[in-house]
Backbone as CSV, one residue per row, in Angstrom:
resi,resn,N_x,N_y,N_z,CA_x,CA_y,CA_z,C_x,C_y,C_z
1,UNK,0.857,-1.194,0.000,0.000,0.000,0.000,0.893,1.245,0.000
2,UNK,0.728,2.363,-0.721,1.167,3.692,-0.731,0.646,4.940,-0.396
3,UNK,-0.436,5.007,-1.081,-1.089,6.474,-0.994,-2.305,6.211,0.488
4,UNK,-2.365,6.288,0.961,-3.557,5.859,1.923,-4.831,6.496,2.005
5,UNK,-5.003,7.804,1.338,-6.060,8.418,1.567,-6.067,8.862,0.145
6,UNK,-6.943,9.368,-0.667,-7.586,9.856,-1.687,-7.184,11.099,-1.708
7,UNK,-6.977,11.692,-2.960,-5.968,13.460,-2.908,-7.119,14.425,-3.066
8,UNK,-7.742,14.312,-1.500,-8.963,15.293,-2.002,-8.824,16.604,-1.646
9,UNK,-7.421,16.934,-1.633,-6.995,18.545,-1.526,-5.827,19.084,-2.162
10,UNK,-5.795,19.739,-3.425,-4.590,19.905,-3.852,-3.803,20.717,-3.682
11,UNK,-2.343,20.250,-4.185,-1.454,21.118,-3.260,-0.993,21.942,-4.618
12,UNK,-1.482,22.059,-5.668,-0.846,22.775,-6.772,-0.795,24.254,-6.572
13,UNK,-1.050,24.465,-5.331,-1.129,26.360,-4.609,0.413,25.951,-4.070
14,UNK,0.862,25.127,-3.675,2.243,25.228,-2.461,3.279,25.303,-3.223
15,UNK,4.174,26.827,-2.465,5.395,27.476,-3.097,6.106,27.037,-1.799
16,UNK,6.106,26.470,-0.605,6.856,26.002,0.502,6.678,24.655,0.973
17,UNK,7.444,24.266,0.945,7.539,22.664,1.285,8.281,22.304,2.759
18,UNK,7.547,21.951,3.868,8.026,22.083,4.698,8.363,20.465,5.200
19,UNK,9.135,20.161,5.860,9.446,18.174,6.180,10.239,18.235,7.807
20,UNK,9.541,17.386,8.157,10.019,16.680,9.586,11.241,16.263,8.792
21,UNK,11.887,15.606,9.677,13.005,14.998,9.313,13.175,13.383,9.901
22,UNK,13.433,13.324,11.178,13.076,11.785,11.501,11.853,10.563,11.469
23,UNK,11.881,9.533,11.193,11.012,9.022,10.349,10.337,9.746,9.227
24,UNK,10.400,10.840,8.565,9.609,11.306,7.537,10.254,11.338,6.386
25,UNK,11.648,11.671,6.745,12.541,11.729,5.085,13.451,10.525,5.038
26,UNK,13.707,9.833,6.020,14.083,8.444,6.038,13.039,7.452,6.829
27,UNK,12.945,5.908,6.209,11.663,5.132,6.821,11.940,4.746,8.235
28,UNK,11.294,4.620,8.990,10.823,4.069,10.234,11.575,3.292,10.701
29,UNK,11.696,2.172,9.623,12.076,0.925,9.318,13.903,0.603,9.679
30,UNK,14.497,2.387,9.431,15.806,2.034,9.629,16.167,2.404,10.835
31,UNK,15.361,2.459,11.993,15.997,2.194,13.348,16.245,3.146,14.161
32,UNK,16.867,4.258,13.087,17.683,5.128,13.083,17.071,5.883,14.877
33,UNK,16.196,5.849,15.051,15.605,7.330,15.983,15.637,6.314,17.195
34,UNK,15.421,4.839,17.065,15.256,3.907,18.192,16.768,3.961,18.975
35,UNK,17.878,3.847,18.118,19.194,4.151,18.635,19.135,5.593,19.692
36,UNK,18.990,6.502,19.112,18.556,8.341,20.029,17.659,8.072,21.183
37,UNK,16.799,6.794,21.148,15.852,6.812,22.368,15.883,5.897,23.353
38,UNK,17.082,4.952,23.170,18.021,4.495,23.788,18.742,5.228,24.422
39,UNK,19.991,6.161,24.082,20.499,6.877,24.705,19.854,7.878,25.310
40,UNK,18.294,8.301,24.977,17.926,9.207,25.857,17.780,8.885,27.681
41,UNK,17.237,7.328,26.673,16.985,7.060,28.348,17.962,6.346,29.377
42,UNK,19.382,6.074,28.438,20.439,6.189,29.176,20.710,7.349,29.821
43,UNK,20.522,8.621,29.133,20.631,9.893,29.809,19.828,10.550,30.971
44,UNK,18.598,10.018,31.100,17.573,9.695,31.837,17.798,8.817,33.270
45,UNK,18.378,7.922,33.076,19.123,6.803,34.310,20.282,7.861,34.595
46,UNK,20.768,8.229,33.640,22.208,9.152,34.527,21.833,10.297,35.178
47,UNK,20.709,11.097,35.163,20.463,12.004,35.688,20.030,12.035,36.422
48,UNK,18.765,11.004,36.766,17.450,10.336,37.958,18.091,9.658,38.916
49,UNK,19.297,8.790,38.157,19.594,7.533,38.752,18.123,6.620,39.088
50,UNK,17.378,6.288,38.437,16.312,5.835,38.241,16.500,4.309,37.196
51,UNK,16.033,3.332,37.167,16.402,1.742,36.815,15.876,2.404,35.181
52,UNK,16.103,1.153,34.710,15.947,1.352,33.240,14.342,1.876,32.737
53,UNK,13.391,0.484,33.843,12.248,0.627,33.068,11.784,2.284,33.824
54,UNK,11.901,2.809,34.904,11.183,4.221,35.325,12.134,5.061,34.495
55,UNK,12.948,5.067,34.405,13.500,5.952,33.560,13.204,6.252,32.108
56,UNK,12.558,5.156,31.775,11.808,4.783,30.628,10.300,6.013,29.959
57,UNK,9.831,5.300,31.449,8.938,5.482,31.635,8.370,7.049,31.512
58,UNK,9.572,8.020,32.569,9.581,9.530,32.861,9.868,10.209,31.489
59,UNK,10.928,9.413,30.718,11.078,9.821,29.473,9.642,9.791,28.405
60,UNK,8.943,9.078,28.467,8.156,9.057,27.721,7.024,10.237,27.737
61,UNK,6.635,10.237,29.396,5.662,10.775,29.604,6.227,12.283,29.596
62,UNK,7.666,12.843,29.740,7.875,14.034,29.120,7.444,14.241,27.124
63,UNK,8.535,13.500,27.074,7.763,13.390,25.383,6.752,13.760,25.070
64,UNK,5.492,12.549,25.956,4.177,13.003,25.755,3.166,14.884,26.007
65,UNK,4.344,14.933,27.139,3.328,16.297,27.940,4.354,17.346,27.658
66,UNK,5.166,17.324,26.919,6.273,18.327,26.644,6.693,19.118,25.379
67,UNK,6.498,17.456,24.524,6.755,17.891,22.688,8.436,16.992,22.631
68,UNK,8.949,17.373,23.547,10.073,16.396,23.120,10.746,16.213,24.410
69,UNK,11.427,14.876,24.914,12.110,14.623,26.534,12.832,15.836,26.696
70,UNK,13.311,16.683,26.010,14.180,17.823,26.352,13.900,18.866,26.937
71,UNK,12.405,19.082,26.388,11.802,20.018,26.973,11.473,19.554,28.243
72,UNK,10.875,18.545,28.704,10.842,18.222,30.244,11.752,18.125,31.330
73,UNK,12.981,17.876,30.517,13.979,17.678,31.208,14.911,19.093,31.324
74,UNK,14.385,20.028,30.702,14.802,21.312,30.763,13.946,22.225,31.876
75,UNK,13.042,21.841,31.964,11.520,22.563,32.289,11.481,21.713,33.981
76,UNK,11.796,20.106,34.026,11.811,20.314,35.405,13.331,19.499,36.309
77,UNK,14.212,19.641,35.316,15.798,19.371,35.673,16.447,20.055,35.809
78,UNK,16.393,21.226,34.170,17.493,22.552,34.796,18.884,21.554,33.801
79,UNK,18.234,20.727,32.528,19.729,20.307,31.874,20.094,20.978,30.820
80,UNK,21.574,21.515,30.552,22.105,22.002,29.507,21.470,21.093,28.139
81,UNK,20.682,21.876,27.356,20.668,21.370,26.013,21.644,20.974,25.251
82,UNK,22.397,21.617,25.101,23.290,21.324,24.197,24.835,19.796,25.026
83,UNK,24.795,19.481,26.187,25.238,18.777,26.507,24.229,17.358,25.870
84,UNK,22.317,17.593,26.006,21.617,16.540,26.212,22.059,15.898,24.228
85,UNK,22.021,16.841,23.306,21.752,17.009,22.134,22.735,16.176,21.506
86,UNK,24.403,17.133,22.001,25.465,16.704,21.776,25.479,14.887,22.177
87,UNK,25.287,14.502,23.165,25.375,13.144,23.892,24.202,11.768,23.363
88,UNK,23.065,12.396,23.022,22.242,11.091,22.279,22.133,10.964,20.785
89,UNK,22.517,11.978,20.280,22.789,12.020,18.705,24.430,11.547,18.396
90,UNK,24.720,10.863,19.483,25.937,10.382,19.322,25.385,8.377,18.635
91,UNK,25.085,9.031,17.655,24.659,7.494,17.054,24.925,7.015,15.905
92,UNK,24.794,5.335,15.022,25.562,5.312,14.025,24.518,5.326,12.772
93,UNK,25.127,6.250,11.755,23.577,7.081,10.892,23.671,5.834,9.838
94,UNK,24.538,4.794,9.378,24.639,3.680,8.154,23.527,3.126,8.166
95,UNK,22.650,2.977,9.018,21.356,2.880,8.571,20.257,3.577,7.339
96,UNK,20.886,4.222,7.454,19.962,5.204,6.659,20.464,5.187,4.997
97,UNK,19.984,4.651,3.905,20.497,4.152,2.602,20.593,5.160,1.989
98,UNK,21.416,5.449,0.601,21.035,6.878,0.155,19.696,6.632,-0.792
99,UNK,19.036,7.704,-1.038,18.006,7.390,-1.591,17.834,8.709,-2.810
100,UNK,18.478,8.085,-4.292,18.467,9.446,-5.202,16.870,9.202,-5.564
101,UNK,16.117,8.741,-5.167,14.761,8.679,-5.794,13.906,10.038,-5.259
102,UNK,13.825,9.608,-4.313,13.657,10.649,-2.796,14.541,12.106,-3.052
103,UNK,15.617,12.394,-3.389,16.468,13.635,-3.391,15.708,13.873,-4.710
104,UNK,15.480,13.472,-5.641,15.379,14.009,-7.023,13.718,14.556,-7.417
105,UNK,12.824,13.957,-6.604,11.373,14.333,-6.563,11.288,15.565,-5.856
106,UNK,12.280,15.413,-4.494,12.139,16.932,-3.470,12.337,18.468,-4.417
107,UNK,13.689,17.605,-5.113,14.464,18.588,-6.151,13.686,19.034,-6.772
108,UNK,13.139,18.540,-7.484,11.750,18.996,-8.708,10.870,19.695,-7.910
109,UNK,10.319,19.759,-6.984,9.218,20.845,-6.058,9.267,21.538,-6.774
110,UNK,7.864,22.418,-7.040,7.904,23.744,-7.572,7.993,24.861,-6.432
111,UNK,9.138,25.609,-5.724,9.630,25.871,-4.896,10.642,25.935,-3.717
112,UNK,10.473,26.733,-2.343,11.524,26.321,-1.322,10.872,25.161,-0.844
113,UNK,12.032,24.437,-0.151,11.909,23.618,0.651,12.916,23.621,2.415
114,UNK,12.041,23.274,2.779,12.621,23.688,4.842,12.130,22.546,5.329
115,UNK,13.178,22.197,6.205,13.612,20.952,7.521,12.595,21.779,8.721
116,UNK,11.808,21.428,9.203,11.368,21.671,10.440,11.410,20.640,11.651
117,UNK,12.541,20.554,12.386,12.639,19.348,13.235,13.124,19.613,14.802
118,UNK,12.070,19.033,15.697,13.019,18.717,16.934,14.298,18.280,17.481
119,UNK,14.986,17.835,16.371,16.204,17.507,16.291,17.098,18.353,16.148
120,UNK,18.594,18.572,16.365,19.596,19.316,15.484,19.923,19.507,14.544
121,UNK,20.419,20.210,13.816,20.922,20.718,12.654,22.087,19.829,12.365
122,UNK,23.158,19.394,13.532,24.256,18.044,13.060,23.502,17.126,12.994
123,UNK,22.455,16.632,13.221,21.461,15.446,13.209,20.794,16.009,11.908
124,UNK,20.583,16.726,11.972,19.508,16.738,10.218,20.762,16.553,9.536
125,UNK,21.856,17.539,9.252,23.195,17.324,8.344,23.632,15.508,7.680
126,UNK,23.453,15.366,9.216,24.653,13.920,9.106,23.707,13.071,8.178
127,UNK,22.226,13.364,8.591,21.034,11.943,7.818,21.119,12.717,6.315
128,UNK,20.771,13.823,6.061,20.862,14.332,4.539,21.938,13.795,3.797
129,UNK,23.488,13.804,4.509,24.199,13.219,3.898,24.474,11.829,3.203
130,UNK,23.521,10.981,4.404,23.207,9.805,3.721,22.617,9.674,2.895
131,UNK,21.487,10.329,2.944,20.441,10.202,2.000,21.170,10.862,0.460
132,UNK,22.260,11.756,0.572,22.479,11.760,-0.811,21.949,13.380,-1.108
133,UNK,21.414,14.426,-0.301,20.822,15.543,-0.374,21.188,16.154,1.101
134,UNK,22.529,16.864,0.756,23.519,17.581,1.939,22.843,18.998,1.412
135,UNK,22.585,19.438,0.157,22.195,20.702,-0.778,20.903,20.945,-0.647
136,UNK,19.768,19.551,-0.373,18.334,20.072,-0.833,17.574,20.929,-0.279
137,UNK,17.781,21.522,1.080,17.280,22.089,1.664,17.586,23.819,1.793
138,UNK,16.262,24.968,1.995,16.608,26.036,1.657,17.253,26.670,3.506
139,UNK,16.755,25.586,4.175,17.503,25.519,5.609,16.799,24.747,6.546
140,UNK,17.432,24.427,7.447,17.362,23.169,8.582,17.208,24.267,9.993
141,UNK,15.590,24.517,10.046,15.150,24.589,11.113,15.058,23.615,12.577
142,UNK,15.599,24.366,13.336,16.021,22.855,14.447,15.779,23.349,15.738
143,UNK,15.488,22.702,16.558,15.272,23.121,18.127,15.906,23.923,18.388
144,UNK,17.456,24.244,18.395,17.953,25.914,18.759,16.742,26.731,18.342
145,UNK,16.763,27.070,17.328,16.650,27.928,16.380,14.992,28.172,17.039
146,UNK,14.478,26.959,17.628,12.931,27.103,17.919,12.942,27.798,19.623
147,UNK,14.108,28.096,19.991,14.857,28.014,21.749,14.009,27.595,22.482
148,UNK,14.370,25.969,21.850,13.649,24.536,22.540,12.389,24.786,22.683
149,UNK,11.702,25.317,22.391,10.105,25.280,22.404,9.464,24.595,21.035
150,UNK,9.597,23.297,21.558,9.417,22.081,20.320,7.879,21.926,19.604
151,UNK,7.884,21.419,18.251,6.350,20.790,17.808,6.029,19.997,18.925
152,UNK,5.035,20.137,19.000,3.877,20.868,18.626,3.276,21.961,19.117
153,UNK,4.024,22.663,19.699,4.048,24.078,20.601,3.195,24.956,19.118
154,UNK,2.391,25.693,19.310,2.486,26.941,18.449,3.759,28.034,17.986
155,UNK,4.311,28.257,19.333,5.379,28.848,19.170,6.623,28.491,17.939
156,UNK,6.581,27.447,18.193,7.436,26.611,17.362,7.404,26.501,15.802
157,UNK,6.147,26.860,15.256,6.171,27.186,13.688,5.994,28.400,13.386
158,UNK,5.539,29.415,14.541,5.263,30.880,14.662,6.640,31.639,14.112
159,UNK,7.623,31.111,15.031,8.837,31.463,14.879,9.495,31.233,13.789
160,UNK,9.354,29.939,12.920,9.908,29.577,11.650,9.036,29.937,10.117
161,UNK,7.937,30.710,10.455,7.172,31.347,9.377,7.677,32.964,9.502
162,UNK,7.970,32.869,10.432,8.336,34.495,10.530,9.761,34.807,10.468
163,UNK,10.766,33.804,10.344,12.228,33.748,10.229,12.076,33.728,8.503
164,UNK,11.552,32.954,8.007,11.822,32.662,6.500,10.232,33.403,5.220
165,UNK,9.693,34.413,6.630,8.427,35.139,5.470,7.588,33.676,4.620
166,UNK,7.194,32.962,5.831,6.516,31.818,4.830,4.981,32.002,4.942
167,UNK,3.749,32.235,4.185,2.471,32.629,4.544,2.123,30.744,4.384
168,UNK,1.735,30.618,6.158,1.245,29.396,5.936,0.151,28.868,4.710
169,UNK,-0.306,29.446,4.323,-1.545,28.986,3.206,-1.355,28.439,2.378
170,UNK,-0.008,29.099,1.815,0.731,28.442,0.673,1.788,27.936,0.740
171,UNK,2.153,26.486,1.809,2.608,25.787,2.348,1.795,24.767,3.280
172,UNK,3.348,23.827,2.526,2.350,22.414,2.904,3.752,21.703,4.145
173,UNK,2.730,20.429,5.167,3.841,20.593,6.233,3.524,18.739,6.217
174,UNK,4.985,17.876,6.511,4.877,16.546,6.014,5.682,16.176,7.681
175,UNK,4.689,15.120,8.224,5.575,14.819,9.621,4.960,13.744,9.632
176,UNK,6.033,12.538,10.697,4.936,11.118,10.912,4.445,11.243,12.161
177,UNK,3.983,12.166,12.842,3.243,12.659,14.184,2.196,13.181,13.863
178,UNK,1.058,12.670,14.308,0.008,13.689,13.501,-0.205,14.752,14.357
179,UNK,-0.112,14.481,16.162,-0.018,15.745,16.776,0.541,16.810,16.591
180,UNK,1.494,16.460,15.236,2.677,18.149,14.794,1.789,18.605,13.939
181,UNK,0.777,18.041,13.248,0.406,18.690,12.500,-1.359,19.235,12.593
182,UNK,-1.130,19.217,13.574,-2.534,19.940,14.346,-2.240,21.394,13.617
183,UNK,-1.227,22.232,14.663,-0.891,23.630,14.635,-0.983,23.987,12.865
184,UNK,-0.043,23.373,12.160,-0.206,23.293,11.027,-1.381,23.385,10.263
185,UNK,-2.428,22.566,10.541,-3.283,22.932,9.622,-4.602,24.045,10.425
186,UNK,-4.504,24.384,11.383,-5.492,25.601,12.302,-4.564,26.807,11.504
187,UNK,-3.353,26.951,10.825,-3.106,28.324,10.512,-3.340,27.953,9.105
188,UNK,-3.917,26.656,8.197,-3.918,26.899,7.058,-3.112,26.375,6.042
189,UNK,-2.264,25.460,6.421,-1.247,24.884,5.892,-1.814,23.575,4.886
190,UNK,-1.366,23.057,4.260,-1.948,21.728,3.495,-0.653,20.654,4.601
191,UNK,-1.490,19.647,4.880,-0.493,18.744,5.717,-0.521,17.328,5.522
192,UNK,0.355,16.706,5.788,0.632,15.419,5.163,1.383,14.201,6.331
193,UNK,0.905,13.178,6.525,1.262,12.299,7.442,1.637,11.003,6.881
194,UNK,3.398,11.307,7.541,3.860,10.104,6.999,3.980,9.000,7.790
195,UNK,3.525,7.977,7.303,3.159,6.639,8.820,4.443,5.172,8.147
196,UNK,4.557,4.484,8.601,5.197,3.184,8.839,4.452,2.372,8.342
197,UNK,5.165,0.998,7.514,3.995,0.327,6.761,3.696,-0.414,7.931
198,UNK,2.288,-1.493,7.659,1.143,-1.861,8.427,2.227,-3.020,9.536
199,UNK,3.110,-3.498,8.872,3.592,-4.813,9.750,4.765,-4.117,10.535
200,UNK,5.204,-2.527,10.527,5.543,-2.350,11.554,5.801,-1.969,12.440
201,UNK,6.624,-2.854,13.778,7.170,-2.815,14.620,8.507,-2.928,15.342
202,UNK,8.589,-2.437,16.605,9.701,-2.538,17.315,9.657,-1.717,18.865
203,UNK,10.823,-2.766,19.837,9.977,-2.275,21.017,10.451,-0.542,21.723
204,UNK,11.596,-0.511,20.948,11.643,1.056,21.473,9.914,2.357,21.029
205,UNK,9.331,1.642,20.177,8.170,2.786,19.693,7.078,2.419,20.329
206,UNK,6.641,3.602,21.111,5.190,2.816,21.600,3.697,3.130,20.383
207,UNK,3.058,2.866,20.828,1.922,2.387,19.982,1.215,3.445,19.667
208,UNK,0.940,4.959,20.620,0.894,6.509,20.422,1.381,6.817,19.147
209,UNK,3.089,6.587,19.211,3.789,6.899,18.237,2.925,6.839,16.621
210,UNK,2.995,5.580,16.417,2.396,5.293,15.287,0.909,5.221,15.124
211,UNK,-0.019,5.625,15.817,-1.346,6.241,15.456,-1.341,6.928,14.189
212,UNK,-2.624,6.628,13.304,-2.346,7.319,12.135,-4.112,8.322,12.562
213,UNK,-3.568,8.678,12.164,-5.168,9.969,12.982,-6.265,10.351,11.279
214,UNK,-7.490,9.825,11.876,-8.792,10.278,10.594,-9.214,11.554,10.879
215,UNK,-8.273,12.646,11.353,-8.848,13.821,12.038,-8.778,14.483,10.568
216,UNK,-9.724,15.754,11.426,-9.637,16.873,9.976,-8.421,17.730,9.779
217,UNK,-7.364,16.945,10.630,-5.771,18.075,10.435,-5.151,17.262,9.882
218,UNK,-5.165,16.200,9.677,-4.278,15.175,8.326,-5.198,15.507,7.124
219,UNK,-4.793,16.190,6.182,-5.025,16.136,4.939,-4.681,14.633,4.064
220,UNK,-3.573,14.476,4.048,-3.018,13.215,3.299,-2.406,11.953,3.924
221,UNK,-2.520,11.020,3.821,-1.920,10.028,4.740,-1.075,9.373,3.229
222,UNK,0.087,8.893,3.912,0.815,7.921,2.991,2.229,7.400,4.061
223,UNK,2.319,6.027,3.138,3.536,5.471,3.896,4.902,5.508,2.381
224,UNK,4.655,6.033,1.359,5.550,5.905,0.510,5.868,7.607,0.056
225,UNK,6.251,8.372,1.165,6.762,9.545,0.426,7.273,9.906,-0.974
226,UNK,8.088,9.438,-1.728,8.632,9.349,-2.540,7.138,9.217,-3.803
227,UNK,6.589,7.971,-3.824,5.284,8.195,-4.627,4.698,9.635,-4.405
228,UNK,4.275,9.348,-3.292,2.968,10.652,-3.057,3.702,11.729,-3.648
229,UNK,5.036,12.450,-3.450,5.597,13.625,-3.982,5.666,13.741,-5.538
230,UNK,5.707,12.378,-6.205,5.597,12.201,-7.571,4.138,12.209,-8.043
231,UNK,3.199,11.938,-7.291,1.933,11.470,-8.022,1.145,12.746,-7.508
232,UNK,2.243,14.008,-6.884,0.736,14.774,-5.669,-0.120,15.178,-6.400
233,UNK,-1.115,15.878,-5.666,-2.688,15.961,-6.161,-2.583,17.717,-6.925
């Protein structure tokens, strides 16, 4: 399966192309973010001194009530970001295949294109490089840049429409969270949810994670980016 939902909104208005970056521009499938959430919650045991599974646990439920463990752990720890950032993105990116299929459809957009991610900017860098598209982007919006006030915050795209003059309307926003793309489509955005195919799994992701949402803020559902950007509506 590819396209999952019917293209009953077209995007032939969008001059901005906006993309998550983990699980969205590389698949699910390569691990890649399960390695980062490992070490988070190694970072989590080092700070709590708390056993694996509560440490687990606290991590998550920041995630959940925060937008990303950083923000919770900023909000009720008091930890240097850039120590937390530097230390779990310490991971190995060969997972991630290059993919000229994927670089060459983005390429063709009729327009800019922007990284909007909770992640870093050496973390967006290092995966683009794999992927084969170090160039494609018109810039790599990243948690600095958001000063840690992560998706799905309002704040958080407020700030990156108004850094790069982007009129949400005519821009479209692609994440595999559908909670990021709430904010997104209340200002007007065309939005797009990228999900994991049906068989999978693994135990670092909980089951939240991969919810694919029938709400009226997913415009498009698909698990084959690469199609949908070739076939859009």
């Amino acid at each position: 399966m590819n396209d999952l939902t019917p293209p009953s909104r077209s995007l032939s208005h969008v001059t901005d192309w906006v993309f998550d970056l983990d699980n969205t521009l590389y698949p699910r499938s390569c691990n890649l973010f399960a390695q980062i959430d490992i070490n988070i919650t190694h970072y989590v045991m080092a700070l709590t001194q708390l056993e694996f599974d509560a440490a687990r646990t606290l991590q998550k439920s920041y995630y959940r009530d925060f937008g990303t463990t950083l923000n919770g752990l900023m909000s009720q720890h008091k930890v240097d970001p850039d120590h937390f950032l530097d230390t779990v993105h310490a991971i190995d990116y060969s997972p991630v295949a290059p993919h000229p299929d994927l670089v060459e459809v983005i390429t063709a957009l009729p327009g800019r294109k922007f990284i909007l991610t909770n992640g870093d900017t050496g973390h967006a860098r290092a995966v683009l490089a794999r992927l084969g598209g170090a160039e494609l982007f018109e810039h790599v919006h990243d948690i600095r840049a958001m000063t840690f006030v992560p998706k799905p915050h309002r704040a958080a795209y407020e700030g990156f429409f108004a850094l790069h003059g982007i009129d949400p309307t005519r821009a479209v926003m692609f994440d595999d969270l559908e909670k990021n793309l709430v904010v997104p489509h209340e200002v007007g955005m065309a939005t797009v949810q990228v999900v994991a195919g049906e068989d999978f799994a693994h135990e670092q992701v909980e089951a939240w994670e991969l919810s694919r949402s029938a709400g009226a803020h997913v415009h498009h559902l698909t698990d084959d980016l690469t199609r949908f950007l070739r076939e859009r509506p």
